[in-house]
N, C-alpha and C positions, 0 to 999 in steps of 0.2 A: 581768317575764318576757319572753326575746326571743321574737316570733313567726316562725314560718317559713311557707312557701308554696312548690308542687310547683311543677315548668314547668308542667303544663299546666293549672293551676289562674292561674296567674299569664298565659300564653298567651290567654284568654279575656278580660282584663281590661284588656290592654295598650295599646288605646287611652286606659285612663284611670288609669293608676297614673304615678307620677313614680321611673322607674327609672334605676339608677347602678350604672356598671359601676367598680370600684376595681383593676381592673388596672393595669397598666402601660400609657403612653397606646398604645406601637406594635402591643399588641396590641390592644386596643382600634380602630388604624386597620387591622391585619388582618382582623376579623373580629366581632360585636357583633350584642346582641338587638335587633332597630329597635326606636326610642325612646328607646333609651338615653344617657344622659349619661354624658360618664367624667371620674371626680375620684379619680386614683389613692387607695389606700390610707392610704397617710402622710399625704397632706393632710387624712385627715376624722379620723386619731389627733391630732395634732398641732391642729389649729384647724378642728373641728368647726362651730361658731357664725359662720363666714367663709362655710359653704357648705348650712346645711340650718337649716332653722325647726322650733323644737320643738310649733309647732302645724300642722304637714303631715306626711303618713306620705310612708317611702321604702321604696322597694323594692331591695334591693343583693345583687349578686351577684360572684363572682369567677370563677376559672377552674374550681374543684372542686367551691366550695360551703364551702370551709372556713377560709378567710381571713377568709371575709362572715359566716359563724357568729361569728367571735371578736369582729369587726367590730360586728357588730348587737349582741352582748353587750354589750358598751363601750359604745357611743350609748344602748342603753336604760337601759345601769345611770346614764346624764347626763340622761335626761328625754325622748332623742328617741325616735318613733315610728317604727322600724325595722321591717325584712321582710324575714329572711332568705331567698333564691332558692335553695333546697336544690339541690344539686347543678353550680349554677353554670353557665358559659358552655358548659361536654361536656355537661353534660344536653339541654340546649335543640340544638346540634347533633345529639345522639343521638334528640333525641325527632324531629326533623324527620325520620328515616331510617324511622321504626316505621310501620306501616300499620294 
């Protein structure tokens, strides 16, 4: 079953979670949650086992939140320890605007 996780539940924890941004890399050099790593999309469908260990959790996000749901489905239904970042890369800049 894939898990998921809110920004600002994920926001609290971010010094110590190992997060990955699967965008696209230019966007990723536009704009990114600190800490993050980016290993676009394709590369973790495609050859998974090149870029994450099935005994470490990740935490993955995209731009909406819905690329990274389908994402984390796949990896977990292969044994990885996934965390979908609900809402993706507009959350976390939405959530930085809230008071």
């Amino acid at each position: 079953l894939m898990k998921s996780i809110t920004i600002e539940e994920m926001k609290k924890q971010l010094s110590t979670i190992t997060l990955i941004d699967i965008r696209d890399n230019y966007k990723y050099i536009i704009g990114k949650i600190p800490t993050a790593i980016n290993i676009p999309m394709n590369f973790l469908l495609v050859n998974p086992e090149n870029y994450l260990k099935k005994n470490q959790k990740y935490y993955i996000y995209c731009e909406y939140g819905t690329r990274s749901e389908k994402l984390c489905n796949k990896l977990s239904n292969l044994g990885y320890d996934v965390v979908n970042v609900i809402g993706g890369y507009n959350e976390y800049k939405l959530s930085n605007h809230r008071t």
